[in-house]
PAZAPA-4460 file (N, C-alpha, C; in steps of 0.05 Angstrom, whole numbers, plus 32768, in hexadecimal, padded with zeros to 4 digits):
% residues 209
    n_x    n_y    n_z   ca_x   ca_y   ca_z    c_x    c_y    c_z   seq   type   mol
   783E   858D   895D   7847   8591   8941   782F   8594   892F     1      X     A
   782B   85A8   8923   780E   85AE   8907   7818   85AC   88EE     2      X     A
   7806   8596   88EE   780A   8589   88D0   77EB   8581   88C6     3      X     A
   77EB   857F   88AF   77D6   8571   88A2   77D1   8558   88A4     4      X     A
   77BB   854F   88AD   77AF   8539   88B0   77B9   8525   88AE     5      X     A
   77C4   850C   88B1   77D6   84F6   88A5   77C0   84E9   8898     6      X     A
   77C7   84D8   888A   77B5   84C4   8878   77AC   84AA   888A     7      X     A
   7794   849D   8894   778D   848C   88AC   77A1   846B   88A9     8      X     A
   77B2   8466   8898   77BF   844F   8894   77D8   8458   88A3     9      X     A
   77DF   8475   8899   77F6   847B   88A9   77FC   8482   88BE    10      X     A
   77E7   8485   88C6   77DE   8485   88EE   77DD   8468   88FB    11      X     A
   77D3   845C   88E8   77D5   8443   88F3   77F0   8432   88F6    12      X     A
   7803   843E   88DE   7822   8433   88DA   7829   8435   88F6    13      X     A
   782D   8455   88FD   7836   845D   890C   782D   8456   8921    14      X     A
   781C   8450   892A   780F   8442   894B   7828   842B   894A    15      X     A
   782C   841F   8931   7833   8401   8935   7852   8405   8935    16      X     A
   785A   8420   8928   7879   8421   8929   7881   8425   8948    17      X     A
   786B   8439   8957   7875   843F   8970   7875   8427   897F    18      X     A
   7864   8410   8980   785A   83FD   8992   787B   83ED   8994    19      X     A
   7880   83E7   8972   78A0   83D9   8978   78B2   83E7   8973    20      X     A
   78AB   8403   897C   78D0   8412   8976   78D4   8414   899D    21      X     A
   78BB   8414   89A9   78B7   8418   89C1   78C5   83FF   89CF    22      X     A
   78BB   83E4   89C4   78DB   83C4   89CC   78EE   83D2   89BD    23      X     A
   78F1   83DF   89A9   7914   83DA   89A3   7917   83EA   89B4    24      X     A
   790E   8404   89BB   791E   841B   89D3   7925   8403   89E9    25      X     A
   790E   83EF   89F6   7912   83EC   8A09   7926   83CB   8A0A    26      X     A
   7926   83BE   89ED   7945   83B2   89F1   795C   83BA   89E7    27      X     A
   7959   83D9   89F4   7971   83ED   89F5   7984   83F4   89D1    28      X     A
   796E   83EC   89BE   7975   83F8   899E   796F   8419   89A0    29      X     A
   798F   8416   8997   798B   8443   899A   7979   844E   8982    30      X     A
   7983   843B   896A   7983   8445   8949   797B   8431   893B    31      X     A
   7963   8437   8924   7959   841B   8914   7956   842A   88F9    32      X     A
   7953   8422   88E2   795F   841F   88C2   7934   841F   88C3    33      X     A
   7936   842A   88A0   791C   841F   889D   7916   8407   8894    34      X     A
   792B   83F1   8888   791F   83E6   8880   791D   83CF   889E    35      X     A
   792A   83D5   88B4   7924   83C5   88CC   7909   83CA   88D3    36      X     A
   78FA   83E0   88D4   78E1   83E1   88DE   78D0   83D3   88C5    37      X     A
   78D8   83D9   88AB   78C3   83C8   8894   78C8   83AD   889C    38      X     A
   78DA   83A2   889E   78DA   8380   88A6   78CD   837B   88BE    39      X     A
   78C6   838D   88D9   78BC   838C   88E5   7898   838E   88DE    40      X     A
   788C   8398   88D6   7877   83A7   88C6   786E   8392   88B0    41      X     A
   7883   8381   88A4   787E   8377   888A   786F   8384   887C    42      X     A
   787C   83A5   8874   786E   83B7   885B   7898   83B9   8856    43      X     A
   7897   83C9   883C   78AB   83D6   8830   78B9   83F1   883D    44      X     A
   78D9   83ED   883D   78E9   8407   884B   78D6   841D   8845    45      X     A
   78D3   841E   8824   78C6   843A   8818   78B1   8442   8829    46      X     A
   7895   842F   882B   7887   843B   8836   7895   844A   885A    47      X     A
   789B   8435   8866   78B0   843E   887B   78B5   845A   887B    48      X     A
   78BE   8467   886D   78CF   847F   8863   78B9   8490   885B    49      X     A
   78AB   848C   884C   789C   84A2   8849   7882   84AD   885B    50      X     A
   7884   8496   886F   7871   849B   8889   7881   84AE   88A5    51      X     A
   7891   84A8   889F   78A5   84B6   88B1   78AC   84D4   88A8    52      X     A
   78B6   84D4   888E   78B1   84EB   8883   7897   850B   8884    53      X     A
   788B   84F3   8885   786F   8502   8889   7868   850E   88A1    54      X     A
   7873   8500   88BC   7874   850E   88CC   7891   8525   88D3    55      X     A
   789E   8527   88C0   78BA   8536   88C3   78D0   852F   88D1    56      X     A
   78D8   851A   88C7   78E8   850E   88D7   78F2   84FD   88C0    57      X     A
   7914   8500   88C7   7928   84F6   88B3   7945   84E1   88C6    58      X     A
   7948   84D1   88C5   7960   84C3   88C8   797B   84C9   88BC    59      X     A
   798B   84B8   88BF   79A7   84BE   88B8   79AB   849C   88A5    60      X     A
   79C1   84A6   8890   79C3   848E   887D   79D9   847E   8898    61      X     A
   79E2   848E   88A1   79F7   8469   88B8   79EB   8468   88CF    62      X     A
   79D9   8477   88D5   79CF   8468   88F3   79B3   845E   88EC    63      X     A
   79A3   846D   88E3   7986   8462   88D8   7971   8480   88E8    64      X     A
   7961   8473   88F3   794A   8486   8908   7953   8484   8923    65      X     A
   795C   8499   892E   795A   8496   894D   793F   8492   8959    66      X     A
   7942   8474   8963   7928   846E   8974   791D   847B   8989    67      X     A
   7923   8482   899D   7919   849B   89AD   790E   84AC   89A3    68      X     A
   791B   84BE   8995   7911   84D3   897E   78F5   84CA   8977    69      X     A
   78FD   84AE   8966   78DF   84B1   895A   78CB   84A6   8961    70      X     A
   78C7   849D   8975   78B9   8499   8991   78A8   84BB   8998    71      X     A
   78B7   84C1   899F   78B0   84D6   89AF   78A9   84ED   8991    72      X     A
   78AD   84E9   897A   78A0   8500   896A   7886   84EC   895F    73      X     A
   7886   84D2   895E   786B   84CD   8953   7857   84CD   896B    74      X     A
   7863   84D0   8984   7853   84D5   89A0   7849   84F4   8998    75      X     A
   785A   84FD   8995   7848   851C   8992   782E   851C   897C    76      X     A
   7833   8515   896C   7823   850E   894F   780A   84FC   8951    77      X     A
   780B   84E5   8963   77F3   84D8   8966   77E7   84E0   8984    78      X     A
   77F3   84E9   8995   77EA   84F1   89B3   77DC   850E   89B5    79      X     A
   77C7   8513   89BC   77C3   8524   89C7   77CE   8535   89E2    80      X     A
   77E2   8547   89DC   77EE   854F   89FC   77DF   854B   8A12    81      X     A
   77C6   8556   8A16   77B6   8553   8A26   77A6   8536   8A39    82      X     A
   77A6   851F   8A1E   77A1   8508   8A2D   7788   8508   8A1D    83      X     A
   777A   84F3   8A1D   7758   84E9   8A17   774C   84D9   8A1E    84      X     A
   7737   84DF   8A2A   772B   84C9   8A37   7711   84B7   8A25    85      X     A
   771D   84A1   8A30   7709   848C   8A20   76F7   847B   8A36    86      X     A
   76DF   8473   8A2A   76C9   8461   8A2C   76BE   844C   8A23    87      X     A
   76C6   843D   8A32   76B7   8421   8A24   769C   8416   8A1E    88      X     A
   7684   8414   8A11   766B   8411   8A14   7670   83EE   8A0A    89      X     A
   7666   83E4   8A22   7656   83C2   8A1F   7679   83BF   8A35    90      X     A
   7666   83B4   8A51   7685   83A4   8A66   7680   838F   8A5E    91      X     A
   767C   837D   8A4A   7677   8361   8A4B   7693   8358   8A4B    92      X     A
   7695   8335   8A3F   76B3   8333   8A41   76C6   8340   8A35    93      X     A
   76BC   8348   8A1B   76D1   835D   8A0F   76D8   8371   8A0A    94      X     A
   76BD   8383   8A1B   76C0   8396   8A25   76D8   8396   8A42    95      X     A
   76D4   8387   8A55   76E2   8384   8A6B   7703   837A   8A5C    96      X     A
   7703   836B   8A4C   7728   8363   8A37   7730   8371   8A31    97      X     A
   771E   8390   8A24   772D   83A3   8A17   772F   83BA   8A2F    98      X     A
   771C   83B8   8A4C   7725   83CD   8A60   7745   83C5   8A6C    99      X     A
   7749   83A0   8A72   7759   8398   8A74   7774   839D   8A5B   100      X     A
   777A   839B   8A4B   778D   83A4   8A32   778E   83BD   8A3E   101      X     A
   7780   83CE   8A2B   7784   83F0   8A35   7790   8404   8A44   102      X     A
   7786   83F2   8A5A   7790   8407   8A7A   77AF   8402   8A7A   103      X     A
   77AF   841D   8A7B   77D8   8427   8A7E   77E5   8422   8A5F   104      X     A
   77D7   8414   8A4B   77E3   8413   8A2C   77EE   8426   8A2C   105      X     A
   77E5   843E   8A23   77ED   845F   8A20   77E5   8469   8A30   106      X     A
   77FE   847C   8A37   77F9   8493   8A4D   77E8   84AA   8A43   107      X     A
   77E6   84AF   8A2A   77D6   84C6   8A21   77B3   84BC   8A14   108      X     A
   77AA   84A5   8A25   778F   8492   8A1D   778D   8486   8A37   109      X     A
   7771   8496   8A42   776D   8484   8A5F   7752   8479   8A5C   110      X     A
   7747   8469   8A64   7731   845C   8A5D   7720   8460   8A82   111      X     A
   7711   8478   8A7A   7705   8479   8A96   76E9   8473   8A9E   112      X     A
   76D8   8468   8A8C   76C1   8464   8A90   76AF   844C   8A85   113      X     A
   76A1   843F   8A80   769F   8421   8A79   767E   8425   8A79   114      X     A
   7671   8410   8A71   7643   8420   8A6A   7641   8406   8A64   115      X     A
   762C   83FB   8A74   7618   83E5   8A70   7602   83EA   8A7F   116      X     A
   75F1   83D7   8A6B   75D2   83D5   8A80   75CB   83B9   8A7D   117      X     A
   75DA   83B2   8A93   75D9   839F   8AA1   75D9   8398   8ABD   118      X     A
   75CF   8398   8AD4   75CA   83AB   8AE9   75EB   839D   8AF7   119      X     A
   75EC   8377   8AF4   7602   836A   8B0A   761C   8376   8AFC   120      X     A
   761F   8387   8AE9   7634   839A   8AE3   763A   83BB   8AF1   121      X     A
   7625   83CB   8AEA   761D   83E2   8AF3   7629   83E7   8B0D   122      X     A
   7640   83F6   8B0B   7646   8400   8B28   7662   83E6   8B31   123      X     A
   7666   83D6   8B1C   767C   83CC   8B23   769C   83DC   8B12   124      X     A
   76B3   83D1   8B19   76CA   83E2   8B13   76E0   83C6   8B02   125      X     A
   76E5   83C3   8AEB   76F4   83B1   8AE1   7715   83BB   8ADD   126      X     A
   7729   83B9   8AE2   7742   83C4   8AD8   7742   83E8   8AE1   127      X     A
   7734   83E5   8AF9   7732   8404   8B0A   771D   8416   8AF1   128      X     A
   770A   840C   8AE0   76FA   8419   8AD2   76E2   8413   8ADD   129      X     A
   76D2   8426   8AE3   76AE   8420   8AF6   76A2   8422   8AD7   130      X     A
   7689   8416   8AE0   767D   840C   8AC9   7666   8416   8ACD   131      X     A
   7657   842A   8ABE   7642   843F   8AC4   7620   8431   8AB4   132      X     A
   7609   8436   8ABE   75F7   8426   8AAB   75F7   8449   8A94   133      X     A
   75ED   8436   8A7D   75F1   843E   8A60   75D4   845E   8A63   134      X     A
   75C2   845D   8A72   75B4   8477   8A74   75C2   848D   8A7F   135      X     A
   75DB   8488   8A87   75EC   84A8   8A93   7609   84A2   8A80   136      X     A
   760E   8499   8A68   761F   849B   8A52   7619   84B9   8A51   137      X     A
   760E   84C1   8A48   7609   84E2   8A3B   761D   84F2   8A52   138      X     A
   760D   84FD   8A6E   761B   8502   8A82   763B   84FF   8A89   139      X     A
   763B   84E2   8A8A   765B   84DB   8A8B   7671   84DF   8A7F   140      X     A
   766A   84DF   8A6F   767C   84DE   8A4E   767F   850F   8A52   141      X     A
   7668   8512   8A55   7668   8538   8A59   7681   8530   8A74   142      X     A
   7674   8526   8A89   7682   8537   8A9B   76AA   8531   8A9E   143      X     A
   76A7   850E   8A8F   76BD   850A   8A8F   76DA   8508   8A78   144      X     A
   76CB   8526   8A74   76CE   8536   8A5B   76E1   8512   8A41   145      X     A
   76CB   8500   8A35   76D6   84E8   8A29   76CB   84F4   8A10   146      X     A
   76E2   84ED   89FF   76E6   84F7   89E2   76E6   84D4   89D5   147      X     A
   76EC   84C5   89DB   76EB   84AD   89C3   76DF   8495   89D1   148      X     A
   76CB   8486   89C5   76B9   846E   89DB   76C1   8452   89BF   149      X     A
   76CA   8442   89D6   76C5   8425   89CC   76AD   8414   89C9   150      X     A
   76A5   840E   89AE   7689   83F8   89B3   7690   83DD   89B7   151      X     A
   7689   83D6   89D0   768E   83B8   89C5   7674   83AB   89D9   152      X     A
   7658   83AF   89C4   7642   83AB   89CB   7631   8393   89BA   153      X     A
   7625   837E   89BB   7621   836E   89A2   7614   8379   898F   154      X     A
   760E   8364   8981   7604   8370   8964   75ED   838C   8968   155      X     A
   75D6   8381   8970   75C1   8389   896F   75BA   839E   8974   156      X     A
   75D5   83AA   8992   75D6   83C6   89A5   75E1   83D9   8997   157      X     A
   75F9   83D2   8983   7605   83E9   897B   7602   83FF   896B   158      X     A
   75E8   8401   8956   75E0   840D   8953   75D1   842A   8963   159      X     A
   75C7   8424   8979   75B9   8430   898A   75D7   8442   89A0   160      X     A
   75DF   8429   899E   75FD   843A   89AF   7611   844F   89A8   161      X     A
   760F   8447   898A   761E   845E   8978   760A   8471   8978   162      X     A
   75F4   8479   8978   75E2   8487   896F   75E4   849C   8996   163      X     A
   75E2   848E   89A5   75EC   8495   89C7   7602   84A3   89C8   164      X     A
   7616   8499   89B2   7635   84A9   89B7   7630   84C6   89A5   165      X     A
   762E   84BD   898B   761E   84DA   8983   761A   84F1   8992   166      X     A
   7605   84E7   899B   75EE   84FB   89AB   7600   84FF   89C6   167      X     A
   761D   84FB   89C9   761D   84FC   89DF   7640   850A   89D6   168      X     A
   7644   8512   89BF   7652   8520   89B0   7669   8517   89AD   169      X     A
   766F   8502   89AD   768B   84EF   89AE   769C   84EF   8994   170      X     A
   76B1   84F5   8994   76BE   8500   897D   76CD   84EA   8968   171      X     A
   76CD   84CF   8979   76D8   84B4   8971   76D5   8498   897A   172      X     A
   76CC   8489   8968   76BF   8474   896E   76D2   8460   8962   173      X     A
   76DD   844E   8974   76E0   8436   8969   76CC   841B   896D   174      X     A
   76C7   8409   8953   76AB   83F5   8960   76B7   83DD   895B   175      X     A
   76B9   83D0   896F   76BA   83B2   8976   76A7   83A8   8968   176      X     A
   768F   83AB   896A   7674   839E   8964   7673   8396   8947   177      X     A
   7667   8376   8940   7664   8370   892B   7653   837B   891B   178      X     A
   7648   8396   8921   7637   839C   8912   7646   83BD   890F   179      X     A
   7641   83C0   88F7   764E   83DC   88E2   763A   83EF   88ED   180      X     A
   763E   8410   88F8   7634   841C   88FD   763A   8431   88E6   181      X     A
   7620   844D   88EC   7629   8460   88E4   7625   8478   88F5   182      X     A
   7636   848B   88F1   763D   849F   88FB   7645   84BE   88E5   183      X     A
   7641   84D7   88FA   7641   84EE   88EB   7661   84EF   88DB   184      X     A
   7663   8501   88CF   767A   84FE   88BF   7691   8512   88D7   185      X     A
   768B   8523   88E7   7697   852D   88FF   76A1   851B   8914   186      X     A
   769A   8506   8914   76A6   84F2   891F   76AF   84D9   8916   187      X     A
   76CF   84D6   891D   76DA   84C4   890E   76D9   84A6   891F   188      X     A
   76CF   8492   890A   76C9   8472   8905   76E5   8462   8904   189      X     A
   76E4   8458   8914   76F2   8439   8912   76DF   8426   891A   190      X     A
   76E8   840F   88FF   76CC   83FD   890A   76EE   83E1   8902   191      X     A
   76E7   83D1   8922   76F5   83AF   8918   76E7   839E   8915   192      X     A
   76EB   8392   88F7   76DC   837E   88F5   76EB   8362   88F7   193      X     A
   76E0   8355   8912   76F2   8341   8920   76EB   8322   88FE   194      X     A
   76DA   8325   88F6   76D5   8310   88E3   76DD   830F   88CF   195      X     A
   76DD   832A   88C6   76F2   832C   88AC   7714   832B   88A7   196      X     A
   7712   8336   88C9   7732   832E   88CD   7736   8312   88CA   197      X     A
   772A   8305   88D2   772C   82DE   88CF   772A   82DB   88C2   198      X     A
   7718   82DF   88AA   7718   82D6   8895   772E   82E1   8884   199      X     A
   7738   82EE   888A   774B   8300   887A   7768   82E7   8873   200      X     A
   7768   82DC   889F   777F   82D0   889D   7775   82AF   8892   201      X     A
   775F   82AD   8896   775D   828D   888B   775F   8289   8875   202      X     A
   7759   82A5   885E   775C   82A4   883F   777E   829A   8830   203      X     A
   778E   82B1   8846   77AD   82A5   8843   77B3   8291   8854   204      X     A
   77B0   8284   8863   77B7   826C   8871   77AD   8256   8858   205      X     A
   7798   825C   884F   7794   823C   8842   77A1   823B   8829   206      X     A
   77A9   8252   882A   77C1   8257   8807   77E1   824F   8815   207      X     A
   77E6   824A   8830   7802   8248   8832   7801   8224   8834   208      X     A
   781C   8220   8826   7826   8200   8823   7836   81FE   883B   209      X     A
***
């Protein structure tokens, strides 16, 4: 389906609408209302509706959204037909948590290659992913034609690693790593920042009675 760009909040809605429209399909809900997914979401019907909209897609005022349906049209919209392969750079433990998560998540996201230099790693396989040392990233990533790499390298590495993915023409980076990278404007950045998320929640926790 060709459409203009979605806005990056509303890509993100939508990851999260599919994740639980995917349990309601599968505790057998045919049809859901928007403001059932906003209570789910804890955002507003409206926004609900105008995210959905956006991808072309309309419900009915007595049944709501057919869930299947919109399953399978925000699958077209966030999936590449083709599939993409991803890379993990740093197997440490959270590198190895997020090869474990990952594998089989999405059918259209395979995570086939894994980079450390660390040698008692090198040449080992975690969650059926082999774990390559980080001087044949360039190579690997070419031959195994990988379009998006995970950092989850500590502080100090990630700089140098993003700068490796670069040069090694990677079109999407998400970074684990506590440390903020930069990158060309041709390739799109996600950066989690695991500390600000905590602090985010300890700010409202110490406000609730």
């Amino acid at each position: 389906m060709a459409m203009n760009t979605l806005p990056d909040k509303t890509v993100e809605r939508l990851s999260q609408y599919r994740r639980n429209l995917l349990i309601c399909d599968a505790n057998g809900k045919e049809h859901i209302f928007s403001h059932e997914i906003a209570n789910i979401h804890h955002i507003t019907p409206v926004q609900v509706r105008r995210d959905i909209m956006l991808i072309g897609y309309t419900g009915t005022l007595r049944k709501g959204y057919n869930v299947k349906e919109l399953v399978a049209l925000i699958g077209e919209i966030l999936d590449n037909p083709d599939g993409q392969n991803v890379a993990i750079v740093g197997a440490g433990n959270l590198g190895r948590a997020l090869m474990k998560y990952f594998t089989n998540r999405r059918e259209k996201l395979s995570i086939v290659a894994a980079f450390d230099n660390h040698t008692d790693k090198i040449g080992t396989s975690f969650a059926g992913v082999e774990v390559y040392p980080i001087d044949q990233l360039k190579q690997i990533i070419k031959d195994k034609n990988i379009s998006i790499a995970i950092i989850s390298v500590p502080f100090d590495e990630a700089v140098n690693v993003a700068a490796l993915l670069v040069e090694a023409k990677i079109k999407g980076i998400l970074n684990y790593s506590p440390r903020p990278v930069n990158v060309p404007e041709n390739i799109y950045l996600e950066e989690y920042d695991m500390v600000t998320s905590l602090e985010k929640v300890a700010y409202f926790a110490k406000n609730k009675k």
